[in-house]
LUMSE-129964 format. One record per residue (C-alpha): x, y, z. Coordinates in steps of 0.5 Angstrom, whole numbers, padded with zeros to 4 digits, always signed. Layout:
<nodes>
XYZ/...
</nodes>
This chain:
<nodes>
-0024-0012+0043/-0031-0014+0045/-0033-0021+0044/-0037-0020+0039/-0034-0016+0034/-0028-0022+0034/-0034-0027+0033/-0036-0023+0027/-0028-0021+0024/-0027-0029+0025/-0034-0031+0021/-0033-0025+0017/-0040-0024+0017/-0039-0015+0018/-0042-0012+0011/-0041-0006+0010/-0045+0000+0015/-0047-0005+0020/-0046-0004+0026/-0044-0008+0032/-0041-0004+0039/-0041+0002+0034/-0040+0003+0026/-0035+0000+0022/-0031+0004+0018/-0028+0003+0012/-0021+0000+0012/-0016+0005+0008/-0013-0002+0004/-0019-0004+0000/-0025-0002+0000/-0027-0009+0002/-0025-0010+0009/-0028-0006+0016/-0022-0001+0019/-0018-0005+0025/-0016-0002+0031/-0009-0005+0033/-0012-0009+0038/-0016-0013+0033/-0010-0014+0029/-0005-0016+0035/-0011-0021+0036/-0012-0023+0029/-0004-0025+0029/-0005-0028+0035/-0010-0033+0032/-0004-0034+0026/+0001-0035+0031/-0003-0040+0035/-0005-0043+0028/+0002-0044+0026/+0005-0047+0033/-0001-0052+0032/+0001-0054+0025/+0009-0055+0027/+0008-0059+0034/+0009-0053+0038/+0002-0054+0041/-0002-0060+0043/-0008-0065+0044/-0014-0060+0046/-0009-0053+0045/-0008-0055+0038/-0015-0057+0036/-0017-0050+0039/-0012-0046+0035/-0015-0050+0027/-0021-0048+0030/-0020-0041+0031/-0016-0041+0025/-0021-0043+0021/-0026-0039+0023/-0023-0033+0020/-0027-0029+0015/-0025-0023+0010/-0022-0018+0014/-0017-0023+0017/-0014-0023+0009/-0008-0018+0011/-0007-0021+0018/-0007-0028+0014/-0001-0024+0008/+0003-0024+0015/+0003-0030+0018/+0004-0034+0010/+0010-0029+0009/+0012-0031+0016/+0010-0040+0015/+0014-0039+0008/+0021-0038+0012/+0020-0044+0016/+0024-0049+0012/+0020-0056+0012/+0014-0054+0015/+0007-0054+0012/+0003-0048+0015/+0005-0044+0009/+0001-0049+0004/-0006-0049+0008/-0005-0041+0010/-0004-0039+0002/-0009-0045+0000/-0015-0041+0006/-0012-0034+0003/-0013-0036-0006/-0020-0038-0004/-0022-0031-0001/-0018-0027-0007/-0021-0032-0011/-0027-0031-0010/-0027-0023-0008/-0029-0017-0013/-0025-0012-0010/-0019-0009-0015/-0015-0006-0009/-0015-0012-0004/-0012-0016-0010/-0007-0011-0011/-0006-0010-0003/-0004-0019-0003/+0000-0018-0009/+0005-0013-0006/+0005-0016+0000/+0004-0023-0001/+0012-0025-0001/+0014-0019+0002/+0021-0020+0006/+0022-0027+0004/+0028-0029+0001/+0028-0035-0003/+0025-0042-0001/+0022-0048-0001/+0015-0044-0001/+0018-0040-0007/+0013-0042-0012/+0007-0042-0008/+0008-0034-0006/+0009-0034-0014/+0003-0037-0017/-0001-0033-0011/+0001-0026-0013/+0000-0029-0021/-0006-0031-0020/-0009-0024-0016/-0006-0020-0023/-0010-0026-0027/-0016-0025-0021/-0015-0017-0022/-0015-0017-0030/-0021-0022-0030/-0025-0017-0026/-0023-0012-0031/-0025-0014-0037/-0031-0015-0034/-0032-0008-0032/-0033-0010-0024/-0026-0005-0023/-0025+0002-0022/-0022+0007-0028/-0015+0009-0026/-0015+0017-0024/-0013+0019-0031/-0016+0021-0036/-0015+0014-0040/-0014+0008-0037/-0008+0003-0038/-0013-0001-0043/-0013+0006-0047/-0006+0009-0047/-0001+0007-0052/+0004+0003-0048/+0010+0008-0050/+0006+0013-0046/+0005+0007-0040/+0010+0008-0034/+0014+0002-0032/+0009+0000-0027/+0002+0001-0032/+0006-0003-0037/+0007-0009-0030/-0001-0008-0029/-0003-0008-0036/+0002-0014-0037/-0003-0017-0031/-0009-0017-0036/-0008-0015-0043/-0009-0020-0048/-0007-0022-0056/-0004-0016-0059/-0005-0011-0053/-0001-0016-0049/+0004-0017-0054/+0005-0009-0054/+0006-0008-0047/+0011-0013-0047/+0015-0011-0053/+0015-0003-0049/+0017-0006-0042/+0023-0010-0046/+0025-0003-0049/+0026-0001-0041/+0030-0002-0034/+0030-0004-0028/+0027-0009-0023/+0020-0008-0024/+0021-0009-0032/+0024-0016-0030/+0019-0018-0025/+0014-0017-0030/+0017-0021-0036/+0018-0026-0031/+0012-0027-0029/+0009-0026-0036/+0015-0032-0038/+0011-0037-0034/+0004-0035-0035/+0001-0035-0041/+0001-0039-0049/+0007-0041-0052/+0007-0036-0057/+0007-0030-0051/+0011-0034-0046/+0017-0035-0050/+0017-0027-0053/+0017-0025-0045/+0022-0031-0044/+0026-0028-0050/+0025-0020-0047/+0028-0021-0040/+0034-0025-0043/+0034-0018-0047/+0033-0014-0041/+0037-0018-0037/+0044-0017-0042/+0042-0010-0041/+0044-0009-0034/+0049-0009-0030/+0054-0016-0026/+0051-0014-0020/+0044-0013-0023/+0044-0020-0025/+0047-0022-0020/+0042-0021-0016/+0037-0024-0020/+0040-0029-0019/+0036-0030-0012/+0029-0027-0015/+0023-0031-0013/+0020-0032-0019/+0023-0039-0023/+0023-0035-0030/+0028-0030-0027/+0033-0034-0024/+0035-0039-0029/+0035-0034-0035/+0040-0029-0029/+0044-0036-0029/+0044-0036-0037/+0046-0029-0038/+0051-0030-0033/+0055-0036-0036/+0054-0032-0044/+0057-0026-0040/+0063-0030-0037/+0062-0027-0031/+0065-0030-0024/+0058-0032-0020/+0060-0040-0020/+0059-0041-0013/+0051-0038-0014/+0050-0043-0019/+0053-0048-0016/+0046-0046-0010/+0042-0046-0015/+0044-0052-0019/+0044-0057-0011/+0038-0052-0008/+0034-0049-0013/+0027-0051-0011/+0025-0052-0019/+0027-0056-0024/+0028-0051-0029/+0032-0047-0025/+0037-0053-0023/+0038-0055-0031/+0039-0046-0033/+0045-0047-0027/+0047-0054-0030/+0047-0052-0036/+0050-0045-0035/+0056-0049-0031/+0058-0054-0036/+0059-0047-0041/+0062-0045-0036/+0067-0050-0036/+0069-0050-0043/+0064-0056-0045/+0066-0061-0040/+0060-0063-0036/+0061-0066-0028/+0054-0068-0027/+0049-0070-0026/+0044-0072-0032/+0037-0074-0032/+0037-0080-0028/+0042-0079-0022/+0040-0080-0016/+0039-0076-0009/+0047-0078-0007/+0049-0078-0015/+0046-0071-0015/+0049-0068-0008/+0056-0071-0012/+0055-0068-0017/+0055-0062-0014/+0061-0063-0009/+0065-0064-0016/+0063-0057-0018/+0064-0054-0012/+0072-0057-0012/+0073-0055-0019/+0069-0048-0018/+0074-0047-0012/+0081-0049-0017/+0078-0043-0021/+0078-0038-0016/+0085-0039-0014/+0091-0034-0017/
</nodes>
């Protein structure tokens, strides 16, 4: 790539129909972003890559004082590039770069106008990332590129949907899974409510993707009809449906998977057991506790409130031990 396109790609000071070695093209991802040759891109990682051996120790002194430097230089195209590299910080477990990648990234969708860039990052923000300590960051991205999205949208800066009515306009029993996930995104007041009511009436992962995201998004009243729909859903399914859910990355999800799982009866005692020693947030450690002790006919093994990080770890080898007496014939 020639140097001076880099030092434009870096600032993000390429607008639209300006040309530098030669014209830019449009990116096929969002109307927003200049297209890359692959050179560019591999160049853009590199920089991330570089960014993140700096932020873990693996660079030093000047190397790594070169590599923030050329991290924070990186502009708007560099969005899909910079989706990559948090995805890859996100499972470096114990690591920050992660938190200043996703906080440099919120800052640029926060303040875009382009619908489908949104929709790009909140597709691939977390994409072939399992549950983490970074899981909660990833979630609140994607959520607040769908309130970012709906925002736009209601200020009529989006473009309609190729049909003849938009998502705002169809009735949502004639919605599809996925327009009935987008409207969930930025409907309010009684819209929202229908279009959350429709997808409790459906099936499948994107329906409980959706109510779990609305379940931590919204106003009490809104957010407990999603908490109550994805319980609904969720004992519609299958015990490998929800015991997959059980490792989903949205908070919401996995703890109403452990619920359903203890009502059903169902053996997945050693999951909730991670969930109730791993599990990142607070709410999902006591659904699993709480799930275990129903589990266990009402006896509780700990660890209440106030525990300590050594009461809890023994709270947990007590549940484990018991959970192991419960799986032999």
């Amino acid at each position: 790539m020639s140097a001076t396109f880099l030092s434009l790609v870096l600032t993000g000071l390429v607008s639209a129909g300006e040309s530098t070695d030669t014209a830019r093209k449009q990116s096929a991802i969002a109307p927003s972003l200049h297209e890359l040759t692959d050179d560019e891109e591999a160049e853009l990682d590199r920089i991330i890559d570089r960014f993140i051996d700096g932020d873990i120790g693996k660079l030093r002194g000047e190397d790594a004082k070169k590599a923030r430097q050329e991290f924070d230089k990186l502009g708007q195209d560099a969005i899909p590039a910079l989706i990559r590299g948090l995805n890859k910080a996100a499972k470096i477990e114990g690591s920050c770069p992660a938190t200043i990648i996703g906080k440099k990234l919120s800052t640029m969708l926060g303040s875009t106008e382009d619908s489908e860039l949104l929709e790009f990052a909140r597709e691939n923000i977390g994409s072939g990332v399992s549950r983490t300590r970074h899981s909660g960051l990833l979630h609140e991205m994607r959520v607040a590129c769908m309130l970012r999205k709906g925002e736009l949208a209601r200020r009529g800066v989006s473009e309609k949907t190729p049909a003849t009515l938009t998502t705002t306009e169809k009735p949502p029993r004639s919605m599809t899974v996925s327009e009935l996930a987008e409207a969930a995104g930025k409907d309010r007041g009684p819209r929202l409510k229908e279009v959350l009511n429709e997808l409790g009436k459906r099936k499948g992962p994107e329906v409980v993707s959706a109510l779990g995201t609305a379940a931590a998004s919204y106003a009490d009243d809104t957010r407990q009809l999603a908490r109550d729909l994805l319980e609904r859903t969720l004992r519609r399914e299958s015990q490998e449906f929800v015991k997959d859910r059980l490792t989903d990355d949205r908070a919401e999800v996995r703890a109403m998977a452990a619920r359903v799982a203890a009502d059903k009866g169902w053996k997945f005692g050693k999951e909730i057991i991670e969930l109730l020693g791993e599990d990142a947030e607070a709410s999902v450690r006591d659904a699993a506790h709480q799930a275990l002790v129903k589990m266990n006919k009402g006896k509780d093994l700990g660890p209440d409130g106030k525990a300590t990080t050594a009461e809890k770890a023994e709270a947990v080898a007590r549940w484990r031990e018991w959970w192991a007496k419960q799986e032999r014939p």
